[in-house]
PLY file of the C-alpha trace (Angstrom):
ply
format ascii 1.0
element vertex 323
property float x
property float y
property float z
element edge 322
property int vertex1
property int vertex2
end_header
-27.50 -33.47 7.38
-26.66 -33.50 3.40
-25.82 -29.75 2.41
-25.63 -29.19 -1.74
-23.30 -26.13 -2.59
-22.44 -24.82 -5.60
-19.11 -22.71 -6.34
-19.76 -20.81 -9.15
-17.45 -18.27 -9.44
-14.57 -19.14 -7.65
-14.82 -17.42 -4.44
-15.18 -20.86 -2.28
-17.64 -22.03 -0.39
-17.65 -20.08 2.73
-20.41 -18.05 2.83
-22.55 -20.61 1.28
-21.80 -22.94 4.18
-22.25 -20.70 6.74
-25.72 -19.87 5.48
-26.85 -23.63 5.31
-26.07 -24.61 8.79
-27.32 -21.11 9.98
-23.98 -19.40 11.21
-23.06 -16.05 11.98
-20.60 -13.77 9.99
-18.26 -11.61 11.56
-15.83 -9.96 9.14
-13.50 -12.41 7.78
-14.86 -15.02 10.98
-17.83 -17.40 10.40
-18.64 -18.60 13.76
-20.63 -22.09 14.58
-23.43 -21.74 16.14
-23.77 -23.55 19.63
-26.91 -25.72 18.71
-24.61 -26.96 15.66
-21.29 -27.46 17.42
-18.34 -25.15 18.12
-15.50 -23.11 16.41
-15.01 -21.11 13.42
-14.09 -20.69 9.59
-12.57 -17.56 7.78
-10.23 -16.72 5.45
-8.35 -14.63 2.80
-8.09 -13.62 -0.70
-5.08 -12.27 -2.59
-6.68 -11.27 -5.79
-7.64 -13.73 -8.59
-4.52 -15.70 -7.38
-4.67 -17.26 -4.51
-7.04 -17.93 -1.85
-6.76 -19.55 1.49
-9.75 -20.72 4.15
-8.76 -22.01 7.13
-11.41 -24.83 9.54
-10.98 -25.02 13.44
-14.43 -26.54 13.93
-16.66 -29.08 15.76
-20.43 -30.35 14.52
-22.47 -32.03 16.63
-24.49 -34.08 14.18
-22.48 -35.87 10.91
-22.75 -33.12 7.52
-22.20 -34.53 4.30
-21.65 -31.59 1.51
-22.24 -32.23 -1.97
-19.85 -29.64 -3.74
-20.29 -29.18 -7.24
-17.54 -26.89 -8.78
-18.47 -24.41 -11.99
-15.07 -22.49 -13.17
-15.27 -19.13 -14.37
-13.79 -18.52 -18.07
-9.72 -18.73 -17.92
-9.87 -20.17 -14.29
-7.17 -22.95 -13.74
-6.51 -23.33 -9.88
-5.39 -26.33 -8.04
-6.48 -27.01 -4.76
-4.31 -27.87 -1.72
-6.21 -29.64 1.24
-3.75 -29.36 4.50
-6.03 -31.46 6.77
-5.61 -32.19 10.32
-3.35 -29.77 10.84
-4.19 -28.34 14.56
-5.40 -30.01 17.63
-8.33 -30.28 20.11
-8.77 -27.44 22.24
-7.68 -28.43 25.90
-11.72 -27.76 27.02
-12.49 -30.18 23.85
-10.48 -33.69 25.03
-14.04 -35.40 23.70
-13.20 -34.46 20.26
-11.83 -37.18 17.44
-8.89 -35.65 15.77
-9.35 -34.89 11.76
-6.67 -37.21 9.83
-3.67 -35.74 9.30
-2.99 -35.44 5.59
-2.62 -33.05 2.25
-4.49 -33.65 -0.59
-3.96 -31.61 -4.04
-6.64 -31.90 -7.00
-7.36 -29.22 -9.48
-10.65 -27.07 -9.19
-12.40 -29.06 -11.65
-12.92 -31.64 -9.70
-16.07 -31.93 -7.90
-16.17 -33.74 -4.44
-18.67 -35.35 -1.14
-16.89 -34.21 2.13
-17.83 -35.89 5.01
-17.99 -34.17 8.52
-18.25 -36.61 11.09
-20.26 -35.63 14.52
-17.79 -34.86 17.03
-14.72 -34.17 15.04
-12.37 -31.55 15.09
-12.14 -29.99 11.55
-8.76 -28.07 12.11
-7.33 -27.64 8.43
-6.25 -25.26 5.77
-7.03 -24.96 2.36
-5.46 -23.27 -0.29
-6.62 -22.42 -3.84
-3.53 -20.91 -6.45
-3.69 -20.08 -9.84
-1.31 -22.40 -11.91
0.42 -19.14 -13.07
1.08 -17.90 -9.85
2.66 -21.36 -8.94
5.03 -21.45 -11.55
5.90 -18.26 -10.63
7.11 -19.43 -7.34
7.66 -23.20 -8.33
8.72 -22.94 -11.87
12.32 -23.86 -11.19
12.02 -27.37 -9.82
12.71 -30.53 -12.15
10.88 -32.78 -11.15
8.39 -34.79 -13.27
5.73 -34.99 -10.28
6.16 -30.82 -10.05
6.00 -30.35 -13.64
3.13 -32.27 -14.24
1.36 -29.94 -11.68
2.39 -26.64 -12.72
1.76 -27.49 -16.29
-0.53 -30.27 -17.32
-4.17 -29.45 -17.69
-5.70 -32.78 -17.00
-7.76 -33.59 -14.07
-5.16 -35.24 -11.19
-5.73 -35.97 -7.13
-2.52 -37.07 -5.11
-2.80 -37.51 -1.62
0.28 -37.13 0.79
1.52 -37.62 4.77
1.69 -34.25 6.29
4.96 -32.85 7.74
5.50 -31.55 11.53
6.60 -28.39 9.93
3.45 -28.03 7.80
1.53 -28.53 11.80
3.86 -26.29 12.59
3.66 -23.38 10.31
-0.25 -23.63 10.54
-0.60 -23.85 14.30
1.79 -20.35 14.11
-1.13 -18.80 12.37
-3.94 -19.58 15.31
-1.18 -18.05 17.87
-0.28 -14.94 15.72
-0.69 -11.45 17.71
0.17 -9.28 14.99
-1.46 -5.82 14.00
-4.99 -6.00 12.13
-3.05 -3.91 9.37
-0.79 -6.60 9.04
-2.63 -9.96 9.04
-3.05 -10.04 5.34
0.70 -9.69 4.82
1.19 -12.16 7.30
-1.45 -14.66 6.47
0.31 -14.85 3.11
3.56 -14.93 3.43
2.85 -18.30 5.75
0.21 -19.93 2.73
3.43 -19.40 0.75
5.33 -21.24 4.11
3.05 -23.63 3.38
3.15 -24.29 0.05
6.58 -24.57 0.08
6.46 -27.35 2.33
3.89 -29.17 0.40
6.36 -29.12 -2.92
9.02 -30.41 -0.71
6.52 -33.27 0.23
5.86 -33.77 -3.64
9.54 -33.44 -4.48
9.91 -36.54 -1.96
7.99 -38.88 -4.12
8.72 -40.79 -7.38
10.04 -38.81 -9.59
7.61 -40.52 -12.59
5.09 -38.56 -14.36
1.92 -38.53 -13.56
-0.70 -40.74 -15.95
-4.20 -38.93 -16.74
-6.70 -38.90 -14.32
-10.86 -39.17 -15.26
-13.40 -37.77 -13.10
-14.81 -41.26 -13.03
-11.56 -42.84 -12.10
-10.57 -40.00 -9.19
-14.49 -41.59 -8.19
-13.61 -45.30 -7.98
-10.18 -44.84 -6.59
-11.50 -42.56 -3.55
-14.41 -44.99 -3.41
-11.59 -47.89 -3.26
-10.00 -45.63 -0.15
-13.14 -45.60 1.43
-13.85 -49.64 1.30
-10.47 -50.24 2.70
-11.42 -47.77 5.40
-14.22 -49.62 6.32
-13.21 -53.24 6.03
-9.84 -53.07 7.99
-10.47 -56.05 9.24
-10.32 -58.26 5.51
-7.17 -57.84 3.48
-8.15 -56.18 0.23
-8.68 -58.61 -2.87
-7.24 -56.84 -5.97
-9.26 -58.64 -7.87
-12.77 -57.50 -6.56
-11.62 -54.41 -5.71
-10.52 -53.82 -9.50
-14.11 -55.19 -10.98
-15.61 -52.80 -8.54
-13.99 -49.60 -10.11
-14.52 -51.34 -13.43
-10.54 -50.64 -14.17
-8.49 -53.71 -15.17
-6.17 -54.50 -12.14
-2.80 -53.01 -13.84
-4.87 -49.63 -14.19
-5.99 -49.90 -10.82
-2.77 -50.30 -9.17
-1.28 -47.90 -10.98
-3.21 -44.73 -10.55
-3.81 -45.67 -7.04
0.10 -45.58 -6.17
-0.20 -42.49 -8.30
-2.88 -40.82 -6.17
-1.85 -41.97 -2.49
1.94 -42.46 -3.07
1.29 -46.36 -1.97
0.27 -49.55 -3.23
-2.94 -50.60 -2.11
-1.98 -53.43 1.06
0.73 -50.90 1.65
-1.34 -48.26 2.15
-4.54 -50.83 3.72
-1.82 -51.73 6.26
-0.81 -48.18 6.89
-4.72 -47.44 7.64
-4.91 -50.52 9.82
-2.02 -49.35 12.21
-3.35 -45.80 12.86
-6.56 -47.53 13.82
-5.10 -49.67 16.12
-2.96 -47.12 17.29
-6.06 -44.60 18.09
-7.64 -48.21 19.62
-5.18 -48.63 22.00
-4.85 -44.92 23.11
-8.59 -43.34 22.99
-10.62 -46.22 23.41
-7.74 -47.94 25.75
-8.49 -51.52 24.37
-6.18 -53.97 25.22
-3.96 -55.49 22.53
-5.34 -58.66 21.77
-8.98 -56.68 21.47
-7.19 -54.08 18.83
-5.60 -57.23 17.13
-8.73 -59.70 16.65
-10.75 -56.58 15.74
-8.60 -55.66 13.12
-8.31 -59.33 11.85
-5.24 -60.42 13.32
-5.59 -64.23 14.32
-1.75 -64.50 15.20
-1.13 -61.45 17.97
2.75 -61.91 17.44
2.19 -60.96 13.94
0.01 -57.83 14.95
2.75 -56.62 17.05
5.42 -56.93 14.68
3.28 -55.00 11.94
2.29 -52.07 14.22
6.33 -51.76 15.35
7.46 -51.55 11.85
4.66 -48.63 11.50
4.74 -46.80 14.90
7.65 -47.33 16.20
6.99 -49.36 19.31
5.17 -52.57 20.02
1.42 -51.96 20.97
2.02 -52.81 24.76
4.30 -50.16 25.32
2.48 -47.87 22.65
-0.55 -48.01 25.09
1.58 -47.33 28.48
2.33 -43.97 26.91
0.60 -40.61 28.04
-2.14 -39.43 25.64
-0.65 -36.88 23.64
3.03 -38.65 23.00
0 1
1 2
2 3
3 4
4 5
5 6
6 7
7 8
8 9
9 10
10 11
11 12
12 13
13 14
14 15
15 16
16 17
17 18
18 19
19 20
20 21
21 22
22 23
23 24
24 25
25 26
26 27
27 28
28 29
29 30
30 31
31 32
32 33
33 34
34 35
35 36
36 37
37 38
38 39
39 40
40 41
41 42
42 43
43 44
44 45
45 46
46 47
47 48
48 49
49 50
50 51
51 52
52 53
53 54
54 55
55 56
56 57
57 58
58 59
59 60
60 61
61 62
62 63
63 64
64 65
65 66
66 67
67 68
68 69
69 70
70 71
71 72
72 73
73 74
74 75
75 76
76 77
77 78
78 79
79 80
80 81
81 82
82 83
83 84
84 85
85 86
86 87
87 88
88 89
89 90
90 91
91 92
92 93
93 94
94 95
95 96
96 97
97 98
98 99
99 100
100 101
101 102
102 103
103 104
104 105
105 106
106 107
107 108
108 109
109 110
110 111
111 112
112 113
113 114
114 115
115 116
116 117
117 118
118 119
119 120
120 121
121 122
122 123
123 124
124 125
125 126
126 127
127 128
128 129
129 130
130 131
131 132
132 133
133 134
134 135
135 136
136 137
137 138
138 139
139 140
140 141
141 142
142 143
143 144
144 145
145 146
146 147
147 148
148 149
149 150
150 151
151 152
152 153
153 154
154 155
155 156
156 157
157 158
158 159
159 160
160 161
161 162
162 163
163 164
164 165
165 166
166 167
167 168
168 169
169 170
170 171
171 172
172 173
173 174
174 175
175 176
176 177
177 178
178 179
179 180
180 181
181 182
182 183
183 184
184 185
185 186
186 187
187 188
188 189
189 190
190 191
191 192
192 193
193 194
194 195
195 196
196 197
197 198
198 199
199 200
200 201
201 202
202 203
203 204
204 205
205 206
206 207
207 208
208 209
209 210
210 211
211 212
212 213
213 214
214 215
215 216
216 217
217 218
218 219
219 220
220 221
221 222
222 223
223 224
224 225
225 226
226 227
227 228
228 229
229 230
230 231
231 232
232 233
233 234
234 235
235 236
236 237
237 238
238 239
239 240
240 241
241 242
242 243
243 244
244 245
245 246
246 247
247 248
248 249
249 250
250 251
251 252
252 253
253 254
254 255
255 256
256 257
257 258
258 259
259 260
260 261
261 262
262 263
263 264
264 265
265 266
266 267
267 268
268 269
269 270
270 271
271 272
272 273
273 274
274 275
275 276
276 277
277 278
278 279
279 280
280 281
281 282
282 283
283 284
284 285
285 286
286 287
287 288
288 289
289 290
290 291
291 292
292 293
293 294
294 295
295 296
296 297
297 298
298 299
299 300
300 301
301 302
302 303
303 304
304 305
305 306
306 307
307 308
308 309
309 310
310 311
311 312
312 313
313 314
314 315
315 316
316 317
317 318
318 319
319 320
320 321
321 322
């Protein structure tokens, strides 16, 4: 199902999303309907300033949405996309879990999200005014930081989440606070959160950020996704670079920029959490994870994955699910 949305004023897409697949509004809760999956969507809004949703979701068929973003005059928020950040119901073991990841891009940009059949879509999402964040965030040096708070150029980075970023999220499914209270409560922890993410940010390079094109945010996240697909073949700069018509200097660059990696870092990195979710959903042995993912030497493989996960891929798959 392909779903075209349009946020025109700033509000999100909520609503809009829950009409298109036919779900049913409840307050601040819009609930899946059972011939479409499972789950729910709501959210909050603190004025003009910040906004969260948060996704704990299942569809039964894949959903692609085709967002288009229109700002309002003087509108200037950045976007912060805390994905995979709660797990599978017990009753829901069938469920694929949703990448664990933040992603931060400014409003501007206009995206495709893909919702995979038989995912869980457990994530929060967080839209702040760039005054409001240098109000809390104006203090830090760092060139990353500053760059965010300040420059008013399109930008994407992509980042590893943080148990306490799961942490402070899952808090927020398990709260049993007064109704009066919840909208205190639900933003005091998206400013939890937040301040996690800049602690995340203040982790990385401390170089400044280069400027960022629609059309290049396009071909690097189109890069992401042929690396996804072909985990099998190492990545050929080269092609890769004639592909997002960038020269290969430009293409390295902005992509460490974006994902915090170089590109066979961050292939590699892709390649081990496959084999890792291999080995423990689909409980293939290790020389069927290894050949599938283009290993020809299975010594190799096993080195690679313990310098990633932690333990070789034998004893990786001798561990309960869920360790």
């Amino acid at each position: 199902m392909k779903i075209s949305l349009t946020d025109s004023n700033g509000s999100g897409i909520l609503r809009a999303f829950a009409q298109a697949i036919g779900a049913t509004i409840s307050g601040r809760f819009v609930y899946i309907p059972e011939s479409k999956g499972g789950g729910y969507l709501t959210g909050f809004t603190w004025g003009h300033d910040l906004r969260m949703m948060v996704r704990h979701y299942y569809l039964k068929e894949d959903v692609l949405i085709e967002r288009t973003n229109e700002l309002v005059d003087g509108q200037d928020d950045v976007i912060f996309l805390l994905s995979g950040v709660y797990s599978s119901p017990q009753t829901q073991t069938d469920l694929a879990p949703e990448r664990a990841y933040v992603f931060i891009c400014v409003q501007a940009l206009s995206a495709l999200m893909e919702m995979p059949a038989h995912t869980l879509f457990g994530s929060v999402t967080i839209a702040v005014s760039r005054q409001y964040l240098r109000h809390l965030f104006g203090e830090i040096d760092h060139p990353i930081v500053a760059d965010l708070l300040r420059a008013k150029n399109n930008f994407a980075v992509e980042i590893d989440s943080s148990p306490e970023l799961v942490k402070t999220a899952s808090d927020m499914l398990h709260q049993s606070i007064p109704e009066r209270l919840e909208s205190r409560y639900y933003k005091l922890k998206c400013e939890e959160m937040l301040c996690y993410v800049f602690a995340l940010l203040m982790q990385r390079e401390a170089k400044a950020m280069s400027k960022l094109h629609i059309s290049d945010f396009r071909s690097i996240y189109a890069i992401k996704e042929h690396l996804r697909l072909h985990l099998d073949e190492a990545p050929a700069i080269a092609s890769l670079a004639r592909e997002a018509h960038m020269s290969q200097p430009k293409l390295r660059k902005l992509f460490r920029q974006t994902f915090g990696k170089g590109i066979f870092e961050y292939y590699q990195s892709m390649r081990m959490q496959e084999a890792a979710r291999l080995l423990k959903e689909k409980r293939l042995t290790v020389s069927e994870v290894g050949y599938q993912l283009g290993f020809t030497n299975l010594s190799h493989f096993s080195r690679v994955f313990e310098e990633h996960m932690g333990s070789t891929p034998k004893k990786f798959s001798a561990l309960p699910i869920g360790s």
